[in-house]
PDB file of N, CA, C and O in Angstrom:
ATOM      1  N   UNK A   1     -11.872   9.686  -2.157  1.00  0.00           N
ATOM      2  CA  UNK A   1     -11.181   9.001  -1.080  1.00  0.00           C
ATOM      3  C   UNK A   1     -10.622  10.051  -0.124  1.00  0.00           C
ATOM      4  O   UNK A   1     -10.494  11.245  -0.397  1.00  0.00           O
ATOM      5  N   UNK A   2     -10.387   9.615   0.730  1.00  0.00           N
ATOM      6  CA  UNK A   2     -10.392  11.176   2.470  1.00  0.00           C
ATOM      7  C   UNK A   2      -8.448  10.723   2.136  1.00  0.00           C
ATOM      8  O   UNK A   2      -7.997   9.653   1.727  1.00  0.00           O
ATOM      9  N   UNK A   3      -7.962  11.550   2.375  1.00  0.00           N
ATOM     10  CA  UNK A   3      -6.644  11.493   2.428  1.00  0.00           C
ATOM     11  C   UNK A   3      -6.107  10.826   3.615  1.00  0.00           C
ATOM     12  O   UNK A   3      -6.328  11.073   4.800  1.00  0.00           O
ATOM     13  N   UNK A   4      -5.172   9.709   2.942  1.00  0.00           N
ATOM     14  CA  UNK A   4      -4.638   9.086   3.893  1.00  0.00           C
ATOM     15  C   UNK A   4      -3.592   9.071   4.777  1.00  0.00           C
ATOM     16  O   UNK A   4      -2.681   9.668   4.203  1.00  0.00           O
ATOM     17  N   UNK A   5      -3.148   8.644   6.078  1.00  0.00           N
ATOM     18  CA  UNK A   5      -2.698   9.180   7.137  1.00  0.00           C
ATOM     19  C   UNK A   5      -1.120   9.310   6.528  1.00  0.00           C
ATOM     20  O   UNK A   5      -0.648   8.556   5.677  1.00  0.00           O
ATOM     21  N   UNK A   6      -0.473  10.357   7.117  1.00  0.00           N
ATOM     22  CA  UNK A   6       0.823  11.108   6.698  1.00  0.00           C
ATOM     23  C   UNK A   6       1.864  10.094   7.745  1.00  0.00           C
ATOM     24  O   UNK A   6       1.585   9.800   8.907  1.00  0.00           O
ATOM     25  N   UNK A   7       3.203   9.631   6.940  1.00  0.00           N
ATOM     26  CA  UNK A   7       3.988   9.436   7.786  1.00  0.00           C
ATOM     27  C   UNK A   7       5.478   9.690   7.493  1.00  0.00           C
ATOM     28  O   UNK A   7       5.633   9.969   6.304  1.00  0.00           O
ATOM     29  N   UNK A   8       6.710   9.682   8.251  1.00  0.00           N
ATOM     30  CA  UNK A   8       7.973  10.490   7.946  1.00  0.00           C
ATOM     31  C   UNK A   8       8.845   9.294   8.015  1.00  0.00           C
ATOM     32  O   UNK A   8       8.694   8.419   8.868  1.00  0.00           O
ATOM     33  N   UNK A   9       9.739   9.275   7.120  1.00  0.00           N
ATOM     34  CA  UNK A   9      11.099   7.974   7.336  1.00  0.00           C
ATOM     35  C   UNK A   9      12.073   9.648   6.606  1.00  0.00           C
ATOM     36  O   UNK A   9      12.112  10.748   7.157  1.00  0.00           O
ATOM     37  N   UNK A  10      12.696   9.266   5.323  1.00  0.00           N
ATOM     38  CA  UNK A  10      13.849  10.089   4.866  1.00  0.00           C
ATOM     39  C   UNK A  10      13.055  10.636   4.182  1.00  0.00           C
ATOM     40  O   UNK A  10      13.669  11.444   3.485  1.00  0.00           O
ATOM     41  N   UNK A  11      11.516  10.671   3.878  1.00  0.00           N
ATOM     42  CA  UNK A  11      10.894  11.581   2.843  1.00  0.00           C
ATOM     43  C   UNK A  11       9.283  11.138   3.075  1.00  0.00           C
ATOM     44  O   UNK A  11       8.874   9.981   2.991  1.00  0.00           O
ATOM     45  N   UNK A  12       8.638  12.070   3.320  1.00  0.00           N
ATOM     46  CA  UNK A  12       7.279  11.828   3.628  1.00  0.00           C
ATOM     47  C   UNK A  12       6.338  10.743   2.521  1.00  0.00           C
ATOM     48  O   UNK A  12       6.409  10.367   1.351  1.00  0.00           O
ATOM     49  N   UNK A  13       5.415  10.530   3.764  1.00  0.00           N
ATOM     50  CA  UNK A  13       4.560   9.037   2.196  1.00  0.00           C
ATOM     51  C   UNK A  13       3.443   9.668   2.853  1.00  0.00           C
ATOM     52  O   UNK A  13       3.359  10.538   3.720  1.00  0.00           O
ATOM     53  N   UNK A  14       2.533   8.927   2.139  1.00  0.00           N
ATOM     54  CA  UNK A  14       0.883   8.328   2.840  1.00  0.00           C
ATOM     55  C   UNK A  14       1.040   7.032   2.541  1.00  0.00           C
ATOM     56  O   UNK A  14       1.778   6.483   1.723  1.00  0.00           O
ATOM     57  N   UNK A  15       0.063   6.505   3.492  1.00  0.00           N
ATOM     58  CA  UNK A  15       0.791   5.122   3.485  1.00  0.00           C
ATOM     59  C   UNK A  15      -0.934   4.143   4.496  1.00  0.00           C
ATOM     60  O   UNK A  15      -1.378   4.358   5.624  1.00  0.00           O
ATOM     61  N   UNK A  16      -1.314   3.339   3.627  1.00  0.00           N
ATOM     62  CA  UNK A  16      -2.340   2.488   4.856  1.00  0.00           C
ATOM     63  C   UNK A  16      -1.497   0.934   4.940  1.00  0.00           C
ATOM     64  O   UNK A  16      -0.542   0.433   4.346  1.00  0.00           O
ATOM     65  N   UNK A  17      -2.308   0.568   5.878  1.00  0.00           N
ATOM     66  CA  UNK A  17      -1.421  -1.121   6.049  1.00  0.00           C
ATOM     67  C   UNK A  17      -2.456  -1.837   5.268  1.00  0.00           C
ATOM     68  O   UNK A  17      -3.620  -1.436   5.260  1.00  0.00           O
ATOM     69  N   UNK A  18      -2.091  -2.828   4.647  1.00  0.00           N
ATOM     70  CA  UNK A  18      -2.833  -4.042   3.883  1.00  0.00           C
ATOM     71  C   UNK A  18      -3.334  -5.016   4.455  1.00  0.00           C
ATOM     72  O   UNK A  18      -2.380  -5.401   5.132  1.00  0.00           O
ATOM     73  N   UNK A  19      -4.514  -5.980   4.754  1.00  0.00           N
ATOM     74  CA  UNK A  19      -5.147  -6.463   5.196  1.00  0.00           C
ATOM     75  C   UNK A  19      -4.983  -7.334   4.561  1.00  0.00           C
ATOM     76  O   UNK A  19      -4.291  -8.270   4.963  1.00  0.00           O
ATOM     77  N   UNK A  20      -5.577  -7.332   3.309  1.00  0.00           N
ATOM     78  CA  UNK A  20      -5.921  -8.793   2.412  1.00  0.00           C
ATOM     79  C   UNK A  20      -5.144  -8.247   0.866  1.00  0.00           C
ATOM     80  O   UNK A  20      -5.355  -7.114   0.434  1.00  0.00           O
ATOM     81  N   UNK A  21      -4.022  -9.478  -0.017  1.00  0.00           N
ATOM     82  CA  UNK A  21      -4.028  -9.074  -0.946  1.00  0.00           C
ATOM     83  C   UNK A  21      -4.966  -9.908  -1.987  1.00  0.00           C
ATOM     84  O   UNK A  21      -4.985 -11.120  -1.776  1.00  0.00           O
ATOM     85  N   UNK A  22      -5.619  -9.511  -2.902  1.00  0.00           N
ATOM     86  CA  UNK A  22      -7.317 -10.342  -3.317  1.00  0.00           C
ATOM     87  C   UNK A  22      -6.529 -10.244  -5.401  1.00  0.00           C
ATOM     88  O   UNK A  22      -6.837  -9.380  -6.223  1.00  0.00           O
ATOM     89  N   UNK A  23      -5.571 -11.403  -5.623  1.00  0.00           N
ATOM     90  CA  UNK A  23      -5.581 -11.354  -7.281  1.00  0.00           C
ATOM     91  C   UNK A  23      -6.876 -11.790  -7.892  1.00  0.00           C
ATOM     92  O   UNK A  23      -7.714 -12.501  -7.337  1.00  0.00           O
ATOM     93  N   UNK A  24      -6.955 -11.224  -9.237  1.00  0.00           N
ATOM     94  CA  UNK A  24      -7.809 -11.392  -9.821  1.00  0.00           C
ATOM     95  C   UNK A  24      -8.032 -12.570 -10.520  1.00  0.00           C
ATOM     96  O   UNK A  24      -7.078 -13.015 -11.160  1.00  0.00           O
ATOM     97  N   UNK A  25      -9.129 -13.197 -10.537  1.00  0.00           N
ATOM     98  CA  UNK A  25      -9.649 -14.593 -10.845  1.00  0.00           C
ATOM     99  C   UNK A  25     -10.145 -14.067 -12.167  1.00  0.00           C
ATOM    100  O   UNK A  25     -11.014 -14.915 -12.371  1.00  0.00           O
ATOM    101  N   UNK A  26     -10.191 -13.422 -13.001  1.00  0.00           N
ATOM    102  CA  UNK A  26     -10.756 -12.669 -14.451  1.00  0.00           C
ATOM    103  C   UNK A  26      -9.273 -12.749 -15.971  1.00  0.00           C
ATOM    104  O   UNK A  26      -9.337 -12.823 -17.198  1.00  0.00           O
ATOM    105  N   UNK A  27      -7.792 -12.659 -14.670  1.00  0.00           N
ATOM    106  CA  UNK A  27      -6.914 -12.744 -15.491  1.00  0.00           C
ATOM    107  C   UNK A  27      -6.683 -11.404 -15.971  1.00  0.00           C
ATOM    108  O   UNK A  27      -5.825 -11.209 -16.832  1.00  0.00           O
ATOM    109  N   UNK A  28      -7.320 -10.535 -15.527  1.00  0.00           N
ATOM    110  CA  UNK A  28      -6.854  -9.270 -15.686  1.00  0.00           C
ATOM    111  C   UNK A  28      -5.739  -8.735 -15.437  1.00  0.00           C
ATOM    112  O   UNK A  28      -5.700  -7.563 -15.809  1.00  0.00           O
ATOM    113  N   UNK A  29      -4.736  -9.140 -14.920  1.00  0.00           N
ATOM    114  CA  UNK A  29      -3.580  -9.021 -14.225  1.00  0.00           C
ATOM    115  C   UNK A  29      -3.192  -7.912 -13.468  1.00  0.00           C
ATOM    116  O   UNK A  29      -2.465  -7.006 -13.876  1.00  0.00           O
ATOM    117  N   UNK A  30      -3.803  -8.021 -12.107  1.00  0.00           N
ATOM    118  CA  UNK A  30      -4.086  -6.945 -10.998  1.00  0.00           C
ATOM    119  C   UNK A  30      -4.575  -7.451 -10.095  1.00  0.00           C
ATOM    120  O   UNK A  30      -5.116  -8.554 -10.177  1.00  0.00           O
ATOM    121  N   UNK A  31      -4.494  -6.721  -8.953  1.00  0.00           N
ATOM    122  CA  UNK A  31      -5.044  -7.681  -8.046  1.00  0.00           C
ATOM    123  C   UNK A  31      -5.363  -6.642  -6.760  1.00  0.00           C
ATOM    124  O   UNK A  31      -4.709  -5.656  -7.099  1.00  0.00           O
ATOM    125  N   UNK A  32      -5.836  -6.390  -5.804  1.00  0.00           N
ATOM    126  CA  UNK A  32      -7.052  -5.682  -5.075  1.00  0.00           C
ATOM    127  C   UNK A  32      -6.243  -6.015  -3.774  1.00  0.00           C
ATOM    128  O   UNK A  32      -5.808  -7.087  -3.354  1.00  0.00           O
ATOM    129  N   UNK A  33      -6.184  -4.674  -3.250  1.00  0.00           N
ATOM    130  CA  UNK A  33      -5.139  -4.325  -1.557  1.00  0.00           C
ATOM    131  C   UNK A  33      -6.501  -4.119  -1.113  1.00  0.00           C
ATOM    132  O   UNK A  33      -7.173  -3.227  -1.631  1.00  0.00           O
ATOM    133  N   UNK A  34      -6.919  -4.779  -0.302  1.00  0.00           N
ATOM    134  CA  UNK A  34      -8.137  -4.285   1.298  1.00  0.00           C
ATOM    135  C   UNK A  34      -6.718  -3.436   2.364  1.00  0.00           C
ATOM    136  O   UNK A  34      -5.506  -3.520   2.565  1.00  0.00           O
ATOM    137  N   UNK A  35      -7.671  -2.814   2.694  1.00  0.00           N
ATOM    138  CA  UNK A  35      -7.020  -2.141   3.936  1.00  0.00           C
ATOM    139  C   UNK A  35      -7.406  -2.417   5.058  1.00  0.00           C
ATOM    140  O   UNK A  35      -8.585  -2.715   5.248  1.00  0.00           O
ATOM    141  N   UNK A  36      -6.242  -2.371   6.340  1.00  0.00           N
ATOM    142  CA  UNK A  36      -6.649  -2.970   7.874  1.00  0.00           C
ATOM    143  C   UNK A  36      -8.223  -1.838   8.289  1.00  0.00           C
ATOM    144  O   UNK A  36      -9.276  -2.288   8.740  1.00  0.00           O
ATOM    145  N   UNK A  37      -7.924  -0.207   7.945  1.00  0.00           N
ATOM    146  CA  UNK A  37      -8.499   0.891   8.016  1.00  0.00           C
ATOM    147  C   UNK A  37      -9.693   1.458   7.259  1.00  0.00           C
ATOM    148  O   UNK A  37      -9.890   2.549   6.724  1.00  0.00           O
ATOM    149  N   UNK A  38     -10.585   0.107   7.423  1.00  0.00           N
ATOM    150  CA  UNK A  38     -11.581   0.038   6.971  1.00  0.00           C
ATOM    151  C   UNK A  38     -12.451   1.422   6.053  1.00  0.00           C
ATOM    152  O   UNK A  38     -13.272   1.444   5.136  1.00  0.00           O
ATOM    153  N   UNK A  39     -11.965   2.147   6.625  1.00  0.00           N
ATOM    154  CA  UNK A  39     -12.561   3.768   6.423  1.00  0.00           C
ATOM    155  C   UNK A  39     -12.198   3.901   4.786  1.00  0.00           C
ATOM    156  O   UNK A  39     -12.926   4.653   4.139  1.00  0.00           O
ATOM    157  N   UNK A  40     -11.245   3.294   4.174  1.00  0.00           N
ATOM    158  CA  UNK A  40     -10.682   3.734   2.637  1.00  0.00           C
ATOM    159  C   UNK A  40     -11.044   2.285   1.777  1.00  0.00           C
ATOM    160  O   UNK A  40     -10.919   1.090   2.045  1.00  0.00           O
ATOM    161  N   UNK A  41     -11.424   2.849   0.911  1.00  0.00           N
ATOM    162  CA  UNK A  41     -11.839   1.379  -0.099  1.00  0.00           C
ATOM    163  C   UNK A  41     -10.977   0.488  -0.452  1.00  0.00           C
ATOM    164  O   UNK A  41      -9.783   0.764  -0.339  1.00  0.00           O
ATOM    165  N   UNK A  42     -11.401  -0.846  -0.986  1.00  0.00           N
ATOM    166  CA  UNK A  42     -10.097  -1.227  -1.810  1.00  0.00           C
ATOM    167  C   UNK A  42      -9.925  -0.571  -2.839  1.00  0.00           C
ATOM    168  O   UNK A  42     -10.784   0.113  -3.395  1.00  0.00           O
ATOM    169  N   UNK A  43      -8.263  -0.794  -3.342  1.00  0.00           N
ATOM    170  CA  UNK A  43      -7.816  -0.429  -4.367  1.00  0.00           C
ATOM    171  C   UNK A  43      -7.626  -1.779  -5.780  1.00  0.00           C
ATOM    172  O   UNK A  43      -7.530  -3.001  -5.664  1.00  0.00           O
ATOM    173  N   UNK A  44      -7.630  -1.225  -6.572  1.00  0.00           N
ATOM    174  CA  UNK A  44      -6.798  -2.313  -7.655  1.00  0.00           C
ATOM    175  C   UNK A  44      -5.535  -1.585  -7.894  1.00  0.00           C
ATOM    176  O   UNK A  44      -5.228  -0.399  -8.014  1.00  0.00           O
ATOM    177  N   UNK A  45      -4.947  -2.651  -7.918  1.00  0.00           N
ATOM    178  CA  UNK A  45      -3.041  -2.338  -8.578  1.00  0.00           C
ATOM    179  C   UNK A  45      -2.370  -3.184 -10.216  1.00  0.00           C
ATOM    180  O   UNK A  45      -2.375  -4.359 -10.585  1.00  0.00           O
ATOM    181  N   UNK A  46      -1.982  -2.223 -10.692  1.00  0.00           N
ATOM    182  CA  UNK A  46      -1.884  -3.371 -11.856  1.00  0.00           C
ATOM    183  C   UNK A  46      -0.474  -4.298 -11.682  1.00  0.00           C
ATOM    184  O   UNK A  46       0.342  -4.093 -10.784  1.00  0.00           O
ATOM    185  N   UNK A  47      -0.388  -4.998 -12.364  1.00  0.00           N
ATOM    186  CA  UNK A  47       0.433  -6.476 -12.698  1.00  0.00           C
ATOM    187  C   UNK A  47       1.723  -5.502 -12.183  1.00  0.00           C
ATOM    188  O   UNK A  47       1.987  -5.308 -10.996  1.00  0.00           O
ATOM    189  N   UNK A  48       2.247  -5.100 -12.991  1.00  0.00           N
ATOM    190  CA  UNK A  48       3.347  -4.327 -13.387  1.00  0.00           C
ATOM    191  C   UNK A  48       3.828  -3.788 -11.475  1.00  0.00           C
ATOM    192  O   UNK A  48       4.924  -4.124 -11.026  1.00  0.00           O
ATOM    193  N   UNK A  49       3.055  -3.158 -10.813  1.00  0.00           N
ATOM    194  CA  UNK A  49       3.218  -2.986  -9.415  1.00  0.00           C
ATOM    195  C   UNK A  49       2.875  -4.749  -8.620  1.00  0.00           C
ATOM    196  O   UNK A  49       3.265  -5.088  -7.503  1.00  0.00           O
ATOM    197  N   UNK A  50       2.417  -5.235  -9.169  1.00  0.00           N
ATOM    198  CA  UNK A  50       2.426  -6.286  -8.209  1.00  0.00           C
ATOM    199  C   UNK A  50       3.569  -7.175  -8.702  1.00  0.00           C
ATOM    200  O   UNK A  50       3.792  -8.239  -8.124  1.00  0.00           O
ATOM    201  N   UNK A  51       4.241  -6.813  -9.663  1.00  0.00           N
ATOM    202  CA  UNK A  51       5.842  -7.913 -10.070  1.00  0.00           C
ATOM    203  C   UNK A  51       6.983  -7.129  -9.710  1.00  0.00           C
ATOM    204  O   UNK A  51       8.152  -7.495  -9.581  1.00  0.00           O
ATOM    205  N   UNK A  52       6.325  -5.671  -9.524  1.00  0.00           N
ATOM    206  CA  UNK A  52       7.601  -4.883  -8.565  1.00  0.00           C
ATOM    207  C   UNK A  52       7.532  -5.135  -7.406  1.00  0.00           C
ATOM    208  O   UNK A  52       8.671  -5.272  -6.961  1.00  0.00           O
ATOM    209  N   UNK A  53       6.777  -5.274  -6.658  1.00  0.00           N
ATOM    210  CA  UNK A  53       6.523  -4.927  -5.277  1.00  0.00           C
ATOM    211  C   UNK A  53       5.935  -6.038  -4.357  1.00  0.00           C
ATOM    212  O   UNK A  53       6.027  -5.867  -3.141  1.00  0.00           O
ATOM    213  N   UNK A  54       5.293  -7.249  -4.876  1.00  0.00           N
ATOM    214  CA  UNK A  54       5.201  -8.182  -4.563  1.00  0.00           C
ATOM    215  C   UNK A  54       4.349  -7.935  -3.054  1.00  0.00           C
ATOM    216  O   UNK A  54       5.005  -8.165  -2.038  1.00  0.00           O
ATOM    217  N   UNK A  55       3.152  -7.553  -2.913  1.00  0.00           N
ATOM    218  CA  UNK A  55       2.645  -6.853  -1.858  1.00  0.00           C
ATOM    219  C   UNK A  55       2.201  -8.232  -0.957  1.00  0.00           C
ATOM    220  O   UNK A  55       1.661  -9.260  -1.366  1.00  0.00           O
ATOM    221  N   UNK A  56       2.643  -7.859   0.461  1.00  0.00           N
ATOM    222  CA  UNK A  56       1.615  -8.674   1.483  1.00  0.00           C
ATOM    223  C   UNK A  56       1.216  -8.486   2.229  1.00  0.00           C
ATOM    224  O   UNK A  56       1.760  -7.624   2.919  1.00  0.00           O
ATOM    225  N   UNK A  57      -0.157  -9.163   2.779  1.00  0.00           N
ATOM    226  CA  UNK A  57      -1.243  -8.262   3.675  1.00  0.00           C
ATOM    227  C   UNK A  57      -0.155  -7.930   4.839  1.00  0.00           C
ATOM    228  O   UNK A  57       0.894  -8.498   4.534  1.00  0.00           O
ATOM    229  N   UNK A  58      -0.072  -7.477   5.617  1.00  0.00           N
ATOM    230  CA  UNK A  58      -0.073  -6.795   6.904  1.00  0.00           C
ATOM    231  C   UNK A  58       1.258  -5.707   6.612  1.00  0.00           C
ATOM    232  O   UNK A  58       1.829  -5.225   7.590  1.00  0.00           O
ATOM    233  N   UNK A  59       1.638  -5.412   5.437  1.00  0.00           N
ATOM    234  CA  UNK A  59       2.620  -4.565   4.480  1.00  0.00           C
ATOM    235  C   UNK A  59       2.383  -3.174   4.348  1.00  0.00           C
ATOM    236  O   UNK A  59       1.559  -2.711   5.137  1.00  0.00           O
ATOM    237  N   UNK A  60       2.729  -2.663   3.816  1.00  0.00           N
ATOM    238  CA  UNK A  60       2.078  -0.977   3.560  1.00  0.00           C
ATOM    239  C   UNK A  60       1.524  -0.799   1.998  1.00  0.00           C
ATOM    240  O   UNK A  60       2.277  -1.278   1.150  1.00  0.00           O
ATOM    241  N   UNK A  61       0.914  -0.485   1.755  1.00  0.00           N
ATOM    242  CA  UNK A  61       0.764   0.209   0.619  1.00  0.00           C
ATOM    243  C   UNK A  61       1.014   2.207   0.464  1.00  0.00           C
ATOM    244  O   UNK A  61       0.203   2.885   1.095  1.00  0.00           O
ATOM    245  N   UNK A  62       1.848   2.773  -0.164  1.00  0.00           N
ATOM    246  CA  UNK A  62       2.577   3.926   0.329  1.00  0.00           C
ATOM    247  C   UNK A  62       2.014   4.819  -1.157  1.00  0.00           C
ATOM    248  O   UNK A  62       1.742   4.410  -2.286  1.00  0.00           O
ATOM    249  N   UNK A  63       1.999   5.893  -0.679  1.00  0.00           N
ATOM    250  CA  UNK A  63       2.010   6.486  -1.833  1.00  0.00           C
ATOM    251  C   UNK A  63       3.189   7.948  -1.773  1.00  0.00           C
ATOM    252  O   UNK A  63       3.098   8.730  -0.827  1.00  0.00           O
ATOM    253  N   UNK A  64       4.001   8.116  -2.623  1.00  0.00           N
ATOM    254  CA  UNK A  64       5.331   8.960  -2.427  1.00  0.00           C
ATOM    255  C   UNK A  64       4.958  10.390  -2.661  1.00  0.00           C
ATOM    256  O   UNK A  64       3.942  10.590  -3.328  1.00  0.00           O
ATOM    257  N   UNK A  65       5.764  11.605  -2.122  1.00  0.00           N
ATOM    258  CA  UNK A  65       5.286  13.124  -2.206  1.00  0.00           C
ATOM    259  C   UNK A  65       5.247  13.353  -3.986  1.00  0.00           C
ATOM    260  O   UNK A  65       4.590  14.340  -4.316  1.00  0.00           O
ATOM    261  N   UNK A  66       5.845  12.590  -5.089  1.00  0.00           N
ATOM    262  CA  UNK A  66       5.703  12.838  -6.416  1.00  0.00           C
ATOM    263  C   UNK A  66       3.945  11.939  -7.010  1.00  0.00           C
ATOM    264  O   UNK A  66       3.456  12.121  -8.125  1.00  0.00           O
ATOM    265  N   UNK A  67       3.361  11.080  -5.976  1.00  0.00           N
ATOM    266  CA  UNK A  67       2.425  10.213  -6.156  1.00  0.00           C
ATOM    267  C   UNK A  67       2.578   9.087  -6.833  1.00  0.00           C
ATOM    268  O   UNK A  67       1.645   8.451  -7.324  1.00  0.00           O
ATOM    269  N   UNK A  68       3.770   8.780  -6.894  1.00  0.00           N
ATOM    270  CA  UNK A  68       3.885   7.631  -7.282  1.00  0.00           C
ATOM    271  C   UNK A  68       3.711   6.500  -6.352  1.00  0.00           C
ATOM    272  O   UNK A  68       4.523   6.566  -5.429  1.00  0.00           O
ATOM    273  N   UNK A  69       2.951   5.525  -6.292  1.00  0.00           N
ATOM    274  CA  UNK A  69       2.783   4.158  -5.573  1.00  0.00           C
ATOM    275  C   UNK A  69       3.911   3.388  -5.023  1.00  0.00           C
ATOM    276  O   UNK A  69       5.018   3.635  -5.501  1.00  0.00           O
ATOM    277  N   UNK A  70       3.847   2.778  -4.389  1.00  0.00           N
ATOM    278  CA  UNK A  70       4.983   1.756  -3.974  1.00  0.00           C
ATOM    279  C   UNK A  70       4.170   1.039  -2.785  1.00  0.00           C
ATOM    280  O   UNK A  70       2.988   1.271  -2.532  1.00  0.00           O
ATOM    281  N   UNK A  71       5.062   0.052  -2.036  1.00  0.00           N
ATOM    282  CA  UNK A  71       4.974  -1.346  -0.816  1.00  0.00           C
ATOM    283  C   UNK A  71       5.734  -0.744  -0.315  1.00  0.00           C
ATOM    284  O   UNK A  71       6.301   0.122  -0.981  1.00  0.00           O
ATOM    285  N   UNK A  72       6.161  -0.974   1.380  1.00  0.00           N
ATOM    286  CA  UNK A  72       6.913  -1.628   2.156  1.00  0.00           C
ATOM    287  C   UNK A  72       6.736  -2.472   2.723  1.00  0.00           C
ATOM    288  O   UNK A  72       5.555  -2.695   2.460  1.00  0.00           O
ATOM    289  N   UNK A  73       7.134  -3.423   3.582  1.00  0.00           N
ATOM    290  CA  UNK A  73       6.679  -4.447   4.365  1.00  0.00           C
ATOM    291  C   UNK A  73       6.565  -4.000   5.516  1.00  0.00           C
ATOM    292  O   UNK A  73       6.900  -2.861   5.842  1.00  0.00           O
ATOM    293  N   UNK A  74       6.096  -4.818   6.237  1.00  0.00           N
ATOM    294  CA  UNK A  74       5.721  -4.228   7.760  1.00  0.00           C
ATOM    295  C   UNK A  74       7.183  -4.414   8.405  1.00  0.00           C
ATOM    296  O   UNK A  74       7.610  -3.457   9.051  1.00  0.00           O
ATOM    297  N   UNK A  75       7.495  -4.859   8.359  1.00  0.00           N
ATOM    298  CA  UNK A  75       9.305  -4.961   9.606  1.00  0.00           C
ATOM    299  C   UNK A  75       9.753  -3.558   9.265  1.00  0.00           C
ATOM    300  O   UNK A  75       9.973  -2.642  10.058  1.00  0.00           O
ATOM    301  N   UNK A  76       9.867  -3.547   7.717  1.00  0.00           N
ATOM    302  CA  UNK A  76      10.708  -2.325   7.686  1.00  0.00           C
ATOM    303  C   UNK A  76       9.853  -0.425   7.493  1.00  0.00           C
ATOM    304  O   UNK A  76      10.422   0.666   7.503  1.00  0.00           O
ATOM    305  N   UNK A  77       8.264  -0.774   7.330  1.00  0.00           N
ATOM    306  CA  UNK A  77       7.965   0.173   7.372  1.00  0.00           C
ATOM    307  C   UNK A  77       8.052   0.596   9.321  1.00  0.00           C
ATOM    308  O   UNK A  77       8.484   1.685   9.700  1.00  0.00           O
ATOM    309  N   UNK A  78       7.568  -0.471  10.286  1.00  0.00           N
ATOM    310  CA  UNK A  78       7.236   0.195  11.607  1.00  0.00           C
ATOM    311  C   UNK A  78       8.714   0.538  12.035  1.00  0.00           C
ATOM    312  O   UNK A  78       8.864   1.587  12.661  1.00  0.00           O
ATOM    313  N   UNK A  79       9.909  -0.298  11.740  1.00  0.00           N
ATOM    314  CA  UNK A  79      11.156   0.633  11.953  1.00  0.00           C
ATOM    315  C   UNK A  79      11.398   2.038  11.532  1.00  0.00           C
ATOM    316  O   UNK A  79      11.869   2.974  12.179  1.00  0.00           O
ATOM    317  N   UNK A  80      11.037   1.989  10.488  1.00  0.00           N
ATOM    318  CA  UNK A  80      11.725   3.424   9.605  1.00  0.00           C
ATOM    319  C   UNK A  80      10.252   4.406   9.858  1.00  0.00           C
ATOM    320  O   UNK A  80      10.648   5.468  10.339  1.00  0.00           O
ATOM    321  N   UNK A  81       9.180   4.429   9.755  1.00  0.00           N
ATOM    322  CA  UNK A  81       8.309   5.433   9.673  1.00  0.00           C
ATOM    323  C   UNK A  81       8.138   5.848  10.626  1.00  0.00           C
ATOM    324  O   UNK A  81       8.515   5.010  11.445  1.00  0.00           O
ATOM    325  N   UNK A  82       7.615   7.061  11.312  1.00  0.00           N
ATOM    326  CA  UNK A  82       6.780   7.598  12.615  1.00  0.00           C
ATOM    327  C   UNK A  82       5.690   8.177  11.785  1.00  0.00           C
ATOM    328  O   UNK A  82       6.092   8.936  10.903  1.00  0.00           O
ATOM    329  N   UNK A  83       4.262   7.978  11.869  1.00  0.00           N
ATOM    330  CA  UNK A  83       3.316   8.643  11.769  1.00  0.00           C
ATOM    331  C   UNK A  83       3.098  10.374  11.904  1.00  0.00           C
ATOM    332  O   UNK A  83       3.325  10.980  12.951  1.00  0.00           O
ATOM    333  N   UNK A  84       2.851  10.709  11.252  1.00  0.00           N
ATOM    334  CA  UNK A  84       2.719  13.003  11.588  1.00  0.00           C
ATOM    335  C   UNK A  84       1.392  13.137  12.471  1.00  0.00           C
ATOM    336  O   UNK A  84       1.008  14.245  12.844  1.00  0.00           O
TER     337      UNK A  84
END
């Protein structure tokens, strides 16, 4: 996967916006972020991030400078972030 675009609030992320969130019909308990930025695949996320974070399409999907995963939503990511 090409590294995704850098952006700054109180601590740098990578971060794409979410398009579609797609749960799994298998019961696997996970469920599949499309991205607006066609260029990066979908992802799967497991249960456990989707009962934290409760993701929705036009939201962020972020990833933190330790790589740990996380959401924001869109209100509060386009306030707080500027793109690098």
């Amino acid at each position: 996967m090409a590294d995704m675009p850098k952006y700054q609030c109180n601590q740098q992320v990578s971060a794409l916006q979410i398009s579609e969130v797609k749960f799994s019909s298998e019961g696997g308990g996970f469920c599949t972020l499309t991205f607006e930025d066609s260029s990066f695949s979908p992802i799967d996320v497991t249960q456990q991030y989707v009962e934290k974070y409760t993701p929705q399409a036009e939201g962020y999907y972020v990833v933190y400078a330790d790589g740990n995963p996380g959401y924001v939503s869109k209100d509060r990511f386009e306030a707080g972030y500027a793109k690098l």
